[in-house]
N, C-alpha and C positions, 0 to 999 in steps of 0.2 A: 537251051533255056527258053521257056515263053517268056513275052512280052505282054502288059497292058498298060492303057493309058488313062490317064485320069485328069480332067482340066477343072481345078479349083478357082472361082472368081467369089468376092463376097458380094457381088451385086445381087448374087442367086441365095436368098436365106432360106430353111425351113420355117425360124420362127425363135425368140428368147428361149435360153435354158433354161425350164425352171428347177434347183438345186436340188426340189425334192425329189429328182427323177433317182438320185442316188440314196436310196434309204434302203432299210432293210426290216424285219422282221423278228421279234420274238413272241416265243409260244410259249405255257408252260405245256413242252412236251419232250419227254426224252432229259437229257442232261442240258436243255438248251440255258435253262434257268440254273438249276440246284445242279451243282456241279460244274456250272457253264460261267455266268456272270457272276453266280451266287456261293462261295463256299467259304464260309467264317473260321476253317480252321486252317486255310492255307497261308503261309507262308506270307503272300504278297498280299493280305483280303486288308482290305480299311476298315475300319473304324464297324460300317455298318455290314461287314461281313462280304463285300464284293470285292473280287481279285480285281487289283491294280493292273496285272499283268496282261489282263484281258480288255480292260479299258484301256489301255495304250492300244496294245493293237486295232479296238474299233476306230481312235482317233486315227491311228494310221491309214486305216479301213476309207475314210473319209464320208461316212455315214450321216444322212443328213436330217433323216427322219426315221422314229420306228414305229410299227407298228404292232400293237401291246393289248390283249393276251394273248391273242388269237385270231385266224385258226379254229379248228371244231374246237377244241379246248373251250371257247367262249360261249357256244350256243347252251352248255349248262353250268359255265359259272356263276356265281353269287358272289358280285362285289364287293359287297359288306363283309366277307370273309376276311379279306387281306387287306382290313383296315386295324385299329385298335392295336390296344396291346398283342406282340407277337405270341407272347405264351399264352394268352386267350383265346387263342385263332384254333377256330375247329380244322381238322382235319376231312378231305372230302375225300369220295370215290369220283374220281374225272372217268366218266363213260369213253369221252371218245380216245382215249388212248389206254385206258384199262390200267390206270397207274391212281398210285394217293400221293393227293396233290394235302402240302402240312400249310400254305398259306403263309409260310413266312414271308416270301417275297408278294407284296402288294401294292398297289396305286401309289403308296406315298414313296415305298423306297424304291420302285422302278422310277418315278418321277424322278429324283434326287439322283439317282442312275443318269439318266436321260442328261439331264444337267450336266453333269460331271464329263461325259462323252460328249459335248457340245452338241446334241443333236434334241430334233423336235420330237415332243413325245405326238401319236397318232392312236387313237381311243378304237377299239371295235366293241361294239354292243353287244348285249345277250339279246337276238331276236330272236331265237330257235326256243327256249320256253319261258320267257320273259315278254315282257310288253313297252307300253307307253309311261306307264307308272315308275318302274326300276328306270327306264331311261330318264326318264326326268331327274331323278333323287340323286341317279350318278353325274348327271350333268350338275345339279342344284350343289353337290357336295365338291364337284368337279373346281368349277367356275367361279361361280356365285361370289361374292361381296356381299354381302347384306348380312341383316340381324335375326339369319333364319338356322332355326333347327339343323337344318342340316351343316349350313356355315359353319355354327359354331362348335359344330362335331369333326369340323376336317382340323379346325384351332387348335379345340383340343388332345386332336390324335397327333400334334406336333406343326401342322402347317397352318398359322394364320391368313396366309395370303394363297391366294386361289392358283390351282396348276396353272390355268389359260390355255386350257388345251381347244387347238382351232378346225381341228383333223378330227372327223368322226364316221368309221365305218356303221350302219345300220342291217349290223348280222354278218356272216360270214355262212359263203356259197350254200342259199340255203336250195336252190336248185339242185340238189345231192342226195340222196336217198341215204346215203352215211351219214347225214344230217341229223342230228336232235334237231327238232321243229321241222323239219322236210317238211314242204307244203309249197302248190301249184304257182305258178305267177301271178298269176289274180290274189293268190290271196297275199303272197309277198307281197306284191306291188301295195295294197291296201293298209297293210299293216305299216309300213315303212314309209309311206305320205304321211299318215297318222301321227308319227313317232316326227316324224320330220316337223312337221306345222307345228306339233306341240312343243321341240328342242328349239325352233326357231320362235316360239313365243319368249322365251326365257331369255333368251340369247341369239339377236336376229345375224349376226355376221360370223357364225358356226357354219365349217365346209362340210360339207356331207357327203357321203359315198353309198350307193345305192347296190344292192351286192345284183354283178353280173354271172355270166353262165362259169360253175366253174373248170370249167376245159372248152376247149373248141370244138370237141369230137361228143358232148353231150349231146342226144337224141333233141333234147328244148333249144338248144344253142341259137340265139337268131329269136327265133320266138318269143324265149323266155327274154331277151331285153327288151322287145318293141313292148310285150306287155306291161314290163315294169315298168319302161319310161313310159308308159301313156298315163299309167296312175301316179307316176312321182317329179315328174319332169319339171315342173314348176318348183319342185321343192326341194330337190337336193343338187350338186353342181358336178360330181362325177357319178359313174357307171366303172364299176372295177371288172379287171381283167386278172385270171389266173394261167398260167400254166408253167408245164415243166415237163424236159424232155430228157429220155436217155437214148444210148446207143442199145438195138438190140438185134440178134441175131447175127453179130457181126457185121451188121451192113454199116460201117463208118462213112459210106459217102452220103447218104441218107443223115444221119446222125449231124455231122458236119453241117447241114444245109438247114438245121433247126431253124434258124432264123427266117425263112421264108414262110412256114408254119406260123409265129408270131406274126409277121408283116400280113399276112393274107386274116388273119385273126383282126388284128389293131383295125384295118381296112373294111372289114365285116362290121366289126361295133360300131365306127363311126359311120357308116352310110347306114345302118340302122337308127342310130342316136338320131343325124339327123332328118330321116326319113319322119322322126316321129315330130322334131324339130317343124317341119313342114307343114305337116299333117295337121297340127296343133299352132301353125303362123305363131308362134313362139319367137321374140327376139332372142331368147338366153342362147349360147353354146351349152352342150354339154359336155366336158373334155374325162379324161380316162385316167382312172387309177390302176396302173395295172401292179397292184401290191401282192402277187405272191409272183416267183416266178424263180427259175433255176433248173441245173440240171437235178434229176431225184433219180435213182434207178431203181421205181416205186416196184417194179415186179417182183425183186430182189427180194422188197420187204415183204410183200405179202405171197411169196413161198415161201419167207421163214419161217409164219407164223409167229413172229414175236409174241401179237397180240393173245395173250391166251387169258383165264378165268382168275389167275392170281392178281393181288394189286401191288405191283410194289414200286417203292419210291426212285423214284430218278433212275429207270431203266435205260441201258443203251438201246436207242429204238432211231436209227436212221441215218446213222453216222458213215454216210459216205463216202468214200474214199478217191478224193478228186484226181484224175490224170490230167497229163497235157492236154488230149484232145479235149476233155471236159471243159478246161479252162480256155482253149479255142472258142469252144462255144458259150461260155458265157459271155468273152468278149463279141462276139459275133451276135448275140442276143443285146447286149450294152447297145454296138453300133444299129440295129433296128429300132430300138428305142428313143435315139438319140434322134433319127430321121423321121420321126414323128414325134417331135417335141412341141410342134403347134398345136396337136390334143392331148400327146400323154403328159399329162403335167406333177405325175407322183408315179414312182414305180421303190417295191420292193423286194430285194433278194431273200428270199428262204429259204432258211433263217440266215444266222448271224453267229451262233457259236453252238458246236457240236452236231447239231440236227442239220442235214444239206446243209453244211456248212462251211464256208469262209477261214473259219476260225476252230480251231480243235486245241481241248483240254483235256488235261487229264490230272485227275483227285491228285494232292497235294504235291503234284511235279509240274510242268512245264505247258506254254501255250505257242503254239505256234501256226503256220500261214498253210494253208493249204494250195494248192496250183489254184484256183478260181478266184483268189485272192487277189492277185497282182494285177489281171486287168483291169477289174474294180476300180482298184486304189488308185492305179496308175489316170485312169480313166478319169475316178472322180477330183483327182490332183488335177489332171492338165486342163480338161474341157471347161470352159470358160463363154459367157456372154450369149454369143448368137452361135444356130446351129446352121451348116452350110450346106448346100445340097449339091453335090458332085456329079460332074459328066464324066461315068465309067465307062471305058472298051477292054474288054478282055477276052480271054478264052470261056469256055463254060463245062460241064462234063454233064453224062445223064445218070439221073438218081430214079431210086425204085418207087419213088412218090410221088416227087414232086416237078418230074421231068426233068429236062435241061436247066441247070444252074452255075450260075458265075462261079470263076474260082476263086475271083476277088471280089472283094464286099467292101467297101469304106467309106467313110463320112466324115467330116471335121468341123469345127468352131472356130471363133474368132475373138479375143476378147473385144469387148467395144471400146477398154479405155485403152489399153495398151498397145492393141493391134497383133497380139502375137495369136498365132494360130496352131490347133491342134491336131494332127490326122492321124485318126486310127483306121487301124486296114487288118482284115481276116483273109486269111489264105488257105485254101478250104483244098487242094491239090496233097494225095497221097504219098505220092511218085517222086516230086522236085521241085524246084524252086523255080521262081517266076519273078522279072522284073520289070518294076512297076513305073514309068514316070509318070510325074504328077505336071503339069505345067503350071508356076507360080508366077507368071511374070506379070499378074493381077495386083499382086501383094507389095510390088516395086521391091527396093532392097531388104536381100531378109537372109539371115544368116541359119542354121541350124543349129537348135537347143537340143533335146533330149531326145535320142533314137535309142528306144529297146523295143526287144522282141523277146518274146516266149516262144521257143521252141524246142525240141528234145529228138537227139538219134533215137529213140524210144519216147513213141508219143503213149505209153502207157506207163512213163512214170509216176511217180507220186512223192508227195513228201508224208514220211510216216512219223511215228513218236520215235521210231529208233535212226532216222533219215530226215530228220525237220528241215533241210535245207538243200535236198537232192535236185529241186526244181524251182528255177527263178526265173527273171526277166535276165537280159543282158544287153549289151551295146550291141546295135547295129550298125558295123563299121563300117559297110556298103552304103551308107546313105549319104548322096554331096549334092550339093546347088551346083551347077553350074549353068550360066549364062539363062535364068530363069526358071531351070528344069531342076525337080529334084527326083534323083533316081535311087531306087533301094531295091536291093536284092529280101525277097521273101520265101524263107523256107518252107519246107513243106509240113502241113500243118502249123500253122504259126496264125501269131498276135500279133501287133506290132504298133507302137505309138510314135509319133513324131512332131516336134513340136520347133517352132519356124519363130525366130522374134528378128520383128525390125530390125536393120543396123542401126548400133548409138544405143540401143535402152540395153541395161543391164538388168539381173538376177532382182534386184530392188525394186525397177520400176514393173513387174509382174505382179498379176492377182497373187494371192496368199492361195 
C-alpha cells in the first residue's frame, strides 16, 4: 500500500471562507426550471407551484447563493416578461437553447424561491442584446425604495419591498461566438464599465462581475481579461471564471487530475487581474467569480444533436448521468477552489436540478441525489471559517496532459470560533489504496468527528431513478488519532472528509 504525508498547522492560512464559494446555478434551460424547481401539478408543489421535495434537498445541498437566469438563456431575455400577472406573460422563442420559454417562472417567484431555500439570489444581465437602459429599469424595479414608476410596479405585481439583490453579473461569456451579442473585448469591456457606473449611480454598494473568458482553452483567453479589466477595473469587483470538464477517450487518469486544469486557470486570471492591478497603480483587489463550473460531458451533447429547429417546452437537454469518479472530481474541483479562497470569493456549480446536475427529477415522481451531490453537501456542511494551506508528500503518477501529478490532493479549515477542523482529501490512484498521515499535533487535543468516503468497487456507478440510492458516502473506519497522527486508509478513486473537534466541545458547541 503507498504512503503520504500531510502536516496540518493553523498558523499557515489561505485566507476567510467566504460561504458564497458554495452556490450554485439556475438556468431556464432544459427541465432545470419547469419540471425542475417548478411543477404545479406535482404532488409535493406549494402553494406557488415549486416542489417541496426539491427544495429540501437544495437545503440539504447547502447552497448558499444562486445564480439566476442565466447562462446564454439570458443574453436574449426580457425581464419584463416574467413579471405581472402569470396568464399574461408572453410566451418567447429562447435562441440559445432552441426551446419556448411560457414565463411563468420569473424574478418575483425565483426570488420567493430563493428565500424559501435560505440562499442568496445572484442577478445576471442581458448584455448580449440589451444595454445600459434595461439594466438600470431591472435594477430600478430590482432594489429601489422610492416613489418611482418602476417601484411601484414591483408593489403592484405583489412585492412592496425591494428583492436587495447585491450580486450582479454584467452579461454572460460574451467572449463566445455562441453568444447572442458576441462582441470583441474592447467593446465588452466598454459596454460593461458603462452599465457598471451607471448601476453604481443608483445604487453605489452593488457587487459586480465582469464576464471572463469562458473556458481556459479559448483562442482570447488571457487577452480577453487584461482588456476588460483595463476598461472596468475601477468599476466592478470580480472577473468570472467558467469551466467544466469530462472524461474522454477513456483516459481517467487525465480526467481524475481535472483539478490542476482549474488551478493553473484560477492562477492565470489572478496574475492577469493583477497585472492590470499594477499597470493602473490601482489600490482595489480584484477577486474571482468563478460561477459556472462542473463536470458536463458537453461532447455527448453536441453529437446528439438535441438542438434541432423545433421549439419545445422543457426538453430533456443535458441531464447527466453522474458516476463515482464524476463525483471524485467534483470534490477534487471543491478542494481547488477552497485553496484559493483568498481570491475566489463566489463559485457556482452548474446547474442545480436536472441540467449537470446535483439533483434529478422526474414529472410527478420522485427527486433524488446524484453521486456529485455528497461531496458538495458534505463539503459545504463541514468547511467552516479559515482555509488551511497543507504541506503535502506523496506519490504522483504521469497524465497525458498534464505531466506528473499527485495522487493525493487535500486541503482543510478551521472553525475560528470552535476550533474544530475540516479535511478533505482526493485520491486520484486507479489501482489501490494509499495511506495518508496527517500530522495534527498543531491542533493539541482533538478527538475525531465525521470520516466518510465516497468510493465504489465500480467507479462507474451511478444512482438512477430506478437505483436512487446505489451510491453514497460511508464511514471511514480506517481513520484514528493516535499520539497526534491521524491516519486513514484511501481508496482508489475516492473522496474523503474528516472532520477533528477539540476534546470537551460537543455536537452543540459546532457551527450549524
Amino acid at each position: 500500500m503507498r504512503a503520504a504525508k500531510i502536516v496540518l498547522d493553523p498558523a499557515y492560512t489561505v485566507g476567510p471562507l467566504n460561504r458564497r464559494l458554495f452556490g450554485s446555478f439556475v438556468e431556464h434551460l432544459g427541465r432545470c426550471v419547469y419540471d425542475g424547481i417548478y411543477e404545479p401539478g406535482h404532488p409535493s408543489a406549494d402553494r406557488d407551484g415549486f416542489r417541496t421535495d426539491v427544495m429540501d434537498l437544495v437545503r440539504e445541498l447547502g447552497v448558499t447563493i444562486i445564480r439566476y437566469p442565466g447562462g446564454n438563456f439570458v443574453s436574449g431575455y426580457r425581464w419584463e416578461d416574467g413579471v405581472g400577472p402569470p396568464e399574461r406573460r408572453p410566451k418567447r422563442l429562447d435562441l440559445a437553447w432552441h426551446s419556448l420559454e411560457t414565463n411563468q417562472v420569473g424574478l418575483h417567484e425565483f426570488a420567493r424561491w430563493t428565500e424559501r431555500v435560505a440562499a442568496e439570489l445572484m442577478l445576471a444581465l442581458n448584455l448580449g442584446t440589451r444595454g445600459t437602459l434595461e439594466a438600470l429599469d431591472l435594477l430600478e424595479y430590482t432594489n429601489i425604495r422610492a416613489d418611482s414608476a418602476l417601484a411601484e410596479q414591483r408593489a403592484t405585481n405583489g412585492s412592496p419591498d425591494p428583492f436587495n439583490v447585491r450580486m450582479w453579473c454584467l452579461g454572460n461569456e460574451l467572449d463566445g461566438p455562441w453568444q447572442l451579442g458576441h462582441r470583441s473585448s474592447e467593446d465588452y469591456g466598454k459596454i460593461a464599465s458603462q452599465v457598471a457606473k451607471a448601476m453604481r449611480q443608483m445604487d453605489p454598494n452593488l457587487e459586480l462581475v465582469a464576464c471572463g473568458s469562458s473556458n481556459r482553452s479559448m483562442p482570447t483567453f488571457g487577452t480577453w481579461e487584461r482588456a476588460v479589466l483595463e476598461h472596468t477595473y475601477d468599476d466592478v469587483d470580480f472577473i468570472s471564471c467558467h469551466a467544466y470538464y469530462q472524461e474522454r477517450d477513456g483516459d481517467r487518469g487525465r480526467f481524475l487530475a481535472s483539478a490542476v486544469d482549474m488551478n493553473a486557470f484560477i492562477e492565470a486570471v489572478i496574475a492577469t487581474a493583477d497585472s492590470v492591478k499594477a499597470e493602473l497603480r490601482s489600490e482595489r483587489t480584484i477577486d474571482i467569480s468563478f460561477d459556472e463550473w462542473n463536470v458536463w460531458y458537453s461532447d455527448r451533447f453536441h453529437e446528439s444533436g438535441k438542438i434541432t429547429d423545433t421549439w419545445p417546452y422543457a426538453p430533456r437537454l443535458l441531464e447527466d448521468q453522474y458516476s463515482v469518479t464524476d463525483a471524485v472530481v467534483v470534490g477534487s474541483l471543491l478542494i481547488c477552489l477552497l485553496k484559493h479562497a483568498d481570491r475566489v470569493k463566489a463559485g457556482c456549480l452548474a446547474q442545480l436540478v436536472n441540467v449537470i446536475a446535483p439533483i434529478m427529477t422526474e414529472p410527478s415522481g420522485p427527486a433524488w441525489r446524484q453521486t456529485t451531490f455528497f461531496p458538495f453537501a458534505i463539503t459545504a456542511r463541514l468547511a467552516q471559517g479559515t482555509v488551511l494551506r497543507l504541506a503535502i508528500e506523496c506519490p504522483s503518477y504521469e497524465t497525458s496532459e498534464y505531466g506528473r501529478v499527485s495522487l493525493v490532493d487535500a486541503v482543510a479549515t478551521i472553525d475560528d470560533n470552535s476550533g474544530a477542523v475540516a479535511v478533505f482529501l482526493v485520491h486520484r490512484s486507479q489501482e489501490s489504496a494509499t495511506t495518508v498521515s496527517i500530522d495534527v499535533r498543531s491542533l493539541g487535543a482533538v478527538r475525531l468527528g465525521e470520516s466518510l468516503t465516497l468510493a465504489d468497487d465500480d467507479p462507474t456507478a451511478t444512482n438512477t431513478l430506478e437505483h436512487q440510492e446505489r451510491v453514497g458516502p460511508t464511514p471511514n473506519r480506517s481513520a484514528r488519532i493516535e499520539d497526534g497522527l491521524l491516519t486513514v486508509d484511501l481508496p482508489a478513486i475516492s473522496w474523503t472528509a474528516l472532520q477533528l473537534i477539540p476534546t470537551g466541545l460537543t455536537a452543540k458547541d459546532l457551527s450549524p
